[in-house]
C-alpha positions as CSV (number, residue, x, y, z in Angstrom):
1,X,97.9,92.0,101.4
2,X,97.4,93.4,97.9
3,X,98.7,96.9,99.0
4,X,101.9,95.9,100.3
5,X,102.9,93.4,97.2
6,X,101.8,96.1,94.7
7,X,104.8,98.2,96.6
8,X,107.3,95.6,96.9
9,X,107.1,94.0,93.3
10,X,109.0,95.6,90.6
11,X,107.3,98.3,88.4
12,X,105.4,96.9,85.2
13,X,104.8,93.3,87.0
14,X,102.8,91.2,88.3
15,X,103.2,88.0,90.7
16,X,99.5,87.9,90.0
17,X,99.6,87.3,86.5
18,X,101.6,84.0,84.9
19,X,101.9,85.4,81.5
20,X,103.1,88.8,83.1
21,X,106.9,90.0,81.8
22,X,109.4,89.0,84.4
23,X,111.8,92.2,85.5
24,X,114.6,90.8,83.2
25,X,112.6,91.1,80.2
26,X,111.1,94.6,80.6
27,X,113.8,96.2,78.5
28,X,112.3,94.6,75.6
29,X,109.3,96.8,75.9
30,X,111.5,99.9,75.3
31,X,113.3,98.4,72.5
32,X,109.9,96.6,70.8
33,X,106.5,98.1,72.6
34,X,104.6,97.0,69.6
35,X,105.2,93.4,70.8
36,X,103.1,94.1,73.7
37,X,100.3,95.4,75.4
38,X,100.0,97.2,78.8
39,X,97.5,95.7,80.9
40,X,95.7,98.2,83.6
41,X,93.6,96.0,86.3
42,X,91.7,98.1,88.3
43,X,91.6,95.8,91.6
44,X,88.7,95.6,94.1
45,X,90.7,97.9,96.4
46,X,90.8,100.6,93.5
47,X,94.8,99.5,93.3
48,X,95.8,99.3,90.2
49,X,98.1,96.5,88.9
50,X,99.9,97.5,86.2
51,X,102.0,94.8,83.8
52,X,103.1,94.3,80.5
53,X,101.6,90.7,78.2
54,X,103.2,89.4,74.9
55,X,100.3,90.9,71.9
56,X,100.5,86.5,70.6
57,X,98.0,86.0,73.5
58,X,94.3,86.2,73.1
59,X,93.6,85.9,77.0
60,X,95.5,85.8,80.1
61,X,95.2,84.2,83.9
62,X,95.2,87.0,87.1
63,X,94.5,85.7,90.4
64,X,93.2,82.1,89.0
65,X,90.7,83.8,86.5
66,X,91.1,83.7,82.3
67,X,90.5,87.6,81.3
68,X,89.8,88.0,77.7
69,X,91.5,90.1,75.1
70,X,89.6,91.4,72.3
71,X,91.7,93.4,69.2
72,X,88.6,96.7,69.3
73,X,89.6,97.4,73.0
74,X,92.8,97.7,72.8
75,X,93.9,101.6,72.7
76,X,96.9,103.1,71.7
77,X,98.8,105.4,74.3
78,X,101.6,107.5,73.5
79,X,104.8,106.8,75.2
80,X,107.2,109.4,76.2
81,X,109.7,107.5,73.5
82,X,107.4,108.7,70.8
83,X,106.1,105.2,70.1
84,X,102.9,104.4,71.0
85,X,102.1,101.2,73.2
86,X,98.8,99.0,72.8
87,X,97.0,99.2,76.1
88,X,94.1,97.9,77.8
89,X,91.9,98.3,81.2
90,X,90.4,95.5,82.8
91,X,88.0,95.7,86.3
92,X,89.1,92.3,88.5
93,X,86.7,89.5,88.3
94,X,84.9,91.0,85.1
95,X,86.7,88.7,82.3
96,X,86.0,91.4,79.4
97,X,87.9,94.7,79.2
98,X,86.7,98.2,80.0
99,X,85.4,99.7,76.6
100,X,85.3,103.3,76.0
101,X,83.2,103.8,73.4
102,X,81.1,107.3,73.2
103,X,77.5,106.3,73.4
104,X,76.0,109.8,73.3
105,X,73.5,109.5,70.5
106,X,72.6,113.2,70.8
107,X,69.7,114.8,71.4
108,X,66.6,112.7,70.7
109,X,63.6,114.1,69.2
110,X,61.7,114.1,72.3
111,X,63.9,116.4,74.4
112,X,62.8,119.3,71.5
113,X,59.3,119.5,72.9
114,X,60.3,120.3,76.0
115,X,62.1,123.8,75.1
């Protein structure tokens, strides 16, 4: 059911998603992007559901569930306008976002004495 809603619902929404921009405010993306952030869910069908939040909120409600917003996950992606819009990725029923931190410490010590 996912699937075909995902094709019939207008690009940058979601029925899914209360606080989600309706279609008849999506122009004020283009004119304001830094008033709010893109929200990527990755679904448990690996669709992904795209929409656009006000940046006043501090969590929002997909599908019933309260998905946390937290300011050092949200990245920065450039638009083709040459502004760059606040963005985060979010994996359905996992209320915290995606982070993608590097974690490679480097070569440890102990991988030396093996050469």
């Amino acid at each position: 059911m996912d699937i075909v809603q995902e094709q019939l619902e207008k690009p940058m929404t979601s029925i899914h998603c209360k606080e989600s921009l309706k279609e008849n405010e999506l122009q004020e993306v283009k004119k304001h992007p830094e008033l709010y952030i893109e929200i990527n869910m990755i679904m448990t069908n690996r669709i992904v559901d795209s929409f656009y939040i006000p940046t006043t909120l501090k969590h929002f409600t997909y599908k019933g569930k309260k998905y946390n917003i937290k300011d050092d996950t949200l990245y920065l992606l450039p638009l083709k306008s040459q502004y760059l819009m606040p963005t985060c990725v979010y994996r359905e029923n996992d209320c915290n976002p995606v982070v993608f931190k590097q974690t490679n410490k480097g070569i440890t010590p102990n991988y030396a004495a093996f050469k």
